[in-house]
C-alpha positions in Angstrom: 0.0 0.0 0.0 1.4 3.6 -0.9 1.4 6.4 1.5 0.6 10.0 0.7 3.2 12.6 1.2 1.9 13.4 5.2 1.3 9.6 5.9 4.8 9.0 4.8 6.6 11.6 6.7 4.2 11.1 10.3 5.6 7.2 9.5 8.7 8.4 9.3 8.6 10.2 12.3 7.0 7.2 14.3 10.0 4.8 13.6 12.8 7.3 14.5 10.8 8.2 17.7 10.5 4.5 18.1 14.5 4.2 17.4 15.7 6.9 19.5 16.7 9.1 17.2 18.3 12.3 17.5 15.7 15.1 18.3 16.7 17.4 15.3 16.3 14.8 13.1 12.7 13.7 14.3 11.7 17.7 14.4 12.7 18.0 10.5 10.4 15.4 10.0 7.7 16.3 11.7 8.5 19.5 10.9 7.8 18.8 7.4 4.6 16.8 8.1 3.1 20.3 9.4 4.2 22.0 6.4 2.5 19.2 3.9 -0.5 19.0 5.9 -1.2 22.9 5.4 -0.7 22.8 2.2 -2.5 21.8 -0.3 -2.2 18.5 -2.7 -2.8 20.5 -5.7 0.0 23.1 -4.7 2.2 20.3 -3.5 2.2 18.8 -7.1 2.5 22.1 -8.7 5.7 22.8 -6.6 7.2 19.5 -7.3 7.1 19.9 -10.9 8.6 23.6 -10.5 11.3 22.5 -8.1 10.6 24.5 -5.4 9.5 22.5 -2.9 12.2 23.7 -0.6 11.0 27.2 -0.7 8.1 25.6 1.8 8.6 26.4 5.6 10.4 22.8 6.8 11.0 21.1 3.6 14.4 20.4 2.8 16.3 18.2 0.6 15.4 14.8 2.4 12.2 15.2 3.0 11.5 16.7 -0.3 12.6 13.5 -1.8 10.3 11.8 0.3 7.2 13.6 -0.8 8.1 13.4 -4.2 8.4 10.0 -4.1 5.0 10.1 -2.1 3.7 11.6 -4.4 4.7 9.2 -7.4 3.1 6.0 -5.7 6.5 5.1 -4.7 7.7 3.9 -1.4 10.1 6.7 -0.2 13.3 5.1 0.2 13.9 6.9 3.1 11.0 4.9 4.8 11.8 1.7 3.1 14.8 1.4 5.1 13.7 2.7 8.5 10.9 -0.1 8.1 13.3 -2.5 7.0 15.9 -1.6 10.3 11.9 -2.2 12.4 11.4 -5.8 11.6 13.4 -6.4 14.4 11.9 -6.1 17.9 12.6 -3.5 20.5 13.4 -6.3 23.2 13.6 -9.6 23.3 10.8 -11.2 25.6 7.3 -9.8 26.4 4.7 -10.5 24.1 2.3 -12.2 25.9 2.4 -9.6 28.6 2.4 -7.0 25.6 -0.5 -8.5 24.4 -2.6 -8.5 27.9 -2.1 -4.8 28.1 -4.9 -2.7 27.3 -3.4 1.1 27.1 -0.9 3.1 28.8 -1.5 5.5 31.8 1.6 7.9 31.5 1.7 9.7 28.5 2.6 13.4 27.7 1.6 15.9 24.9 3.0 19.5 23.4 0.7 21.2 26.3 3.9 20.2 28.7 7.3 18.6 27.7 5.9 16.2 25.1 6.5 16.7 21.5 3.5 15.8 19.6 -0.1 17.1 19.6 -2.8 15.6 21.7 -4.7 14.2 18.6 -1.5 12.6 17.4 -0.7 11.0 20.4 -4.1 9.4 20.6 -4.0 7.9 16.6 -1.1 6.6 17.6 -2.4 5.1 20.2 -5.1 3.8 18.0 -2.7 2.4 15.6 -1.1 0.4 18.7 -4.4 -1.2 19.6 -4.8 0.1 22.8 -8.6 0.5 24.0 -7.3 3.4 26.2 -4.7 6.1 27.0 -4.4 8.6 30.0 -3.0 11.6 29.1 -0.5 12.7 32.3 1.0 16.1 31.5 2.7 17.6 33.7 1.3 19.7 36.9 2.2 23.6 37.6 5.5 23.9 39.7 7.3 21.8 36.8 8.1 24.9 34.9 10.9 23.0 33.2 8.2 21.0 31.4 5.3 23.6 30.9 3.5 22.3 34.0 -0.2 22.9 33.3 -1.9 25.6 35.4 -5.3 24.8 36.9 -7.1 27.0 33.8 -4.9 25.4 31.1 -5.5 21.7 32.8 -9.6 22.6 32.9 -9.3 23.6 28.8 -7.4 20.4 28.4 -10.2 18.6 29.6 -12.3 20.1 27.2 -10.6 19.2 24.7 -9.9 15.3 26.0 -14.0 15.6 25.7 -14.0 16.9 21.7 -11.3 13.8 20.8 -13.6 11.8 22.5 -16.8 12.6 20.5 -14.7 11.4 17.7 -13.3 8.8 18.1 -15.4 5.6 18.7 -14.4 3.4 21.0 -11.3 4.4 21.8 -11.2 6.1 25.2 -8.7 9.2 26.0 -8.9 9.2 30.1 -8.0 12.5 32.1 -4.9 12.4 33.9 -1.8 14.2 35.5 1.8 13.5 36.6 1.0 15.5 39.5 4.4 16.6 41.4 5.2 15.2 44.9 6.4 18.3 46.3 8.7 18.0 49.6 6.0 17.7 52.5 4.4 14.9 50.0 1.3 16.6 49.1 0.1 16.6 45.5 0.8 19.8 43.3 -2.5 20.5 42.2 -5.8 21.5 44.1 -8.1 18.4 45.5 -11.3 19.9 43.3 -9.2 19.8 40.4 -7.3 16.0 40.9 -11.5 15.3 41.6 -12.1 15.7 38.2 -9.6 13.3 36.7 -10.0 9.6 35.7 -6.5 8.9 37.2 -3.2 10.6 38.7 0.3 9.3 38.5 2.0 11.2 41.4 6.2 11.6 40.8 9.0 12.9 42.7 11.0 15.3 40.0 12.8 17.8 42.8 15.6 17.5 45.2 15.8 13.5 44.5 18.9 13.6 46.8 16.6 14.1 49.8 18.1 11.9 52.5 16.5 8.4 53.3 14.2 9.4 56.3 12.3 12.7 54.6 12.5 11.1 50.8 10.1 7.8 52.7 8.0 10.2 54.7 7.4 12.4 51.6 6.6 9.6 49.3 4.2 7.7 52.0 2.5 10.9 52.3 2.1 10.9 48.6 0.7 7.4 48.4 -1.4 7.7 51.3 -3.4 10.6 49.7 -6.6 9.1 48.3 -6.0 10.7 45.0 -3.1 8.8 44.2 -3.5 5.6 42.1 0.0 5.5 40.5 3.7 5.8 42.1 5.1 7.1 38.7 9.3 6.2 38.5 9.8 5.9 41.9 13.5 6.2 42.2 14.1 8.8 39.5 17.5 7.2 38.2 18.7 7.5 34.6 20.4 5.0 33.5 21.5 6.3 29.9 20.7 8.6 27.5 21.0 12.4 26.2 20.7 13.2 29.9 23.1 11.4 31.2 23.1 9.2 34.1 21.7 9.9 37.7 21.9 7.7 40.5 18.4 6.6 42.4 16.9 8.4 45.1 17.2 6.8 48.9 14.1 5.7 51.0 12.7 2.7 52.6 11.4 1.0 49.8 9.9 -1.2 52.0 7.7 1.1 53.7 6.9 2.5 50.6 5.8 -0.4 49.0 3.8 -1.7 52.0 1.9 1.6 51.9 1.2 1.1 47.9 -0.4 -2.2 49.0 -2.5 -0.9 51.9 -3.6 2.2 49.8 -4.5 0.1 46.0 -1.7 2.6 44.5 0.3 0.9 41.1 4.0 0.9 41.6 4.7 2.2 37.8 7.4 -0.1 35.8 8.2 2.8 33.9 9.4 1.4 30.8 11.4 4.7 29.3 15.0 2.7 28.6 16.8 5.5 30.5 14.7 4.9 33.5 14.3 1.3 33.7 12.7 2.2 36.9 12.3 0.7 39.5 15.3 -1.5 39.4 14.8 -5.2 39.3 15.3 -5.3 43.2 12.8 -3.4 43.8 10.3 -4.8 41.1 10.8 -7.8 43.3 10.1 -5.8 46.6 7.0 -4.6 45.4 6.0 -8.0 44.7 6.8 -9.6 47.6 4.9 -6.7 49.4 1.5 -7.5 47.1 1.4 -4.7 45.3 -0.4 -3.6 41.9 1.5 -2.7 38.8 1.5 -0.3 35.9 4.0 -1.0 32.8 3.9 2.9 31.2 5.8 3.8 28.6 6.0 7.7 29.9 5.6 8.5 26.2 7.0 12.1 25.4 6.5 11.4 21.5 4.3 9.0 19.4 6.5 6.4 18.2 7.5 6.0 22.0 4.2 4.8 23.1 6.1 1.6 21.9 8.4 1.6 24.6 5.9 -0.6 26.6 7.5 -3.7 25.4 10.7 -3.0 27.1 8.7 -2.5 30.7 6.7 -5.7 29.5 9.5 -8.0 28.7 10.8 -6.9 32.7 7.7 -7.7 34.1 8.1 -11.2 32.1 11.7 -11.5 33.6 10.7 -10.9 37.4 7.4 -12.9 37.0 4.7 -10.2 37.7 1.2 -11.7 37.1 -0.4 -10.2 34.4 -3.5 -9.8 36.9 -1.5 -7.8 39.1 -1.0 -5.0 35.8 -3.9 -2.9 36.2 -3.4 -1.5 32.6 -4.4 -5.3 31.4 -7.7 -4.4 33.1 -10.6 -3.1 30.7 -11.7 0.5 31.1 -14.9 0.3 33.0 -12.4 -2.1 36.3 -9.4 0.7 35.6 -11.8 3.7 36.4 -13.4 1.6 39.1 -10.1 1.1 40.7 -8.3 4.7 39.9 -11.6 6.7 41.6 -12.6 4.4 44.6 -15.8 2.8 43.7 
């Protein structure tokens, strides 16, 4: 099957996302997607026949050759070979948790750090075969990442409701990654976490808080009623752009055993420079009985694959697949995430 000049370059996009690529090179791209998708097919033509398809905002020599291929019939051959480098999968292992999971609860758009619009996020989401998606941008005192005030959160939530007139059965559920700010209270008002479907609460400041006020903070956290995920609970970085970080210290026990007694999800955030929580600690949480949550903590489409690496772990350490509570169907997950 061919692909137009804008399916071709969004596919192109999606695999380098999906293969870590360099940002610049995954901007141009998308970059160029922008550009085709406001412009006309008719003008796009005309252009490519005049050679000046460059002279559009975002179009340069590579991805000109991709829409004019696109616009041949052809396969670009730009996308032939990123496909042909995909046959291969992410991870070894898995697939059958992979296949139990139902959608991801951590995911961020371009209204905080993410890179890709709302809309695009959810068709590729779609494209995935997931039956659901919480959209978890980030909460106010995270300037760094465009933290979402309490009147830009309430307009995102107008628009999660618009996405969701249109799109059929798929479901786009409300959500935050809420800060856990020192004392371990939740950086957003009660009324507004009320109106959610679910909240991952995360630890993003002072990370080298000693041992004692790092457990009481995050206990805090999970005791709040609001809380139904523990989203990458150490904070380490294990590779990657950013380099590496070491994990935060606290009493994972104590944390864990209060995930249990509370029904919060200890995240196994599947982001490969995370990794997080360690396998130790994976196996902690077990042994303490608590819930799970493999996330991808997608900041770009063609990450919403990253699942599989947090999958193919909870394989490895033997997690039940009953015990994921993004295998559960939509109507048990909002059940679950709001008390009932």
């Amino acid at each position: 099957m061919t692909l137009g000049p804008y399916d071709a370059l969004r596919r192109i996009t999606y695999l380098l996302e999906r293969s870590r690529a360099g940002t610049y090179r995954v901007q141009a791209f998308r970059s160029a997607a922008a550009t085709v998708l406001a412009t006309g097919p008719a003008e796009l033509r005309a252009r490519a026949a005049a050679g000046t398809l460059t002279d559009l905002a975002g179009i340069g020599p590579a991805t000109e050759a991709v829409i004019r291929e696109a616009l041949d019939g052809e396969i670009p051959a730009y996308l032939k070979s990123l496909e042909d480098n995909a046959t291969q999968p992410l991870v070894v292992g898995g697939l059958t948790v992979r296949s139990a999971l139902r959608g991801d609860l951590h995911a961020h758009s371009d209204w905080s750090d993410g890179g890709s619009s709302i809309q695009e996020m959810v068709e590729t989401a779609m494209d995935l075969g997931h039956d659901y998606m919480v959209l978890t941008d980030h909460s106010p005192r995270l300037k760094i990442a465009n933290g979402l005030s309490t009147e830009r959160l309430s307009q995102q939530l107008d628009v999660i409701d618009t996405i969701n007139s249109a799109v059929g059965d798929f479901r786009l559920l409300k959500g935050i990654e809420v800060d856990i700010l020192d004392d371990g209270s939740l950086d957003q008002s009660t009324e507004m976490l009320a109106k959610l479907d679910l909240r991952v609460a995360s630890v993003h400041s002072k990370l080298a808080m000693s041992a004692a006020p790092m457990t009481r903070r995050m206990v805090a956290a999970v005791e709040n009623p609001q809380t139904n995920v523990l989203g990458h609970c150490t904070g380490r970085l294990v590779e990657g752009s950013r380099g590496t970080r070491g994990q935060s210290s606290f009493d994972a026990t104590a944390v864990f055993e209060a995930c249990a007694t509370h029904g919060v999800a200890v995240e196994i955030n599947a982001r490969p420079e995370r990794c997080d929580p360690p396998d130790e600690l994976v196996t902690l949480a077990l042994e303490a009985g608590c819930l799970f949550s493999i996330d991808s903590d997608a900041h770009a489409p063609g990450q919403l694959d990253f699942q599989i690496y947090g999958c193919a772990r909870a394989a490895r350490l033997d997690v039940p697949i009953e015990r994921i509570v993004n295998t559960w169907e939509v109507d048990r997950l909002l059940a679950w995430a709001n008390g009932a």
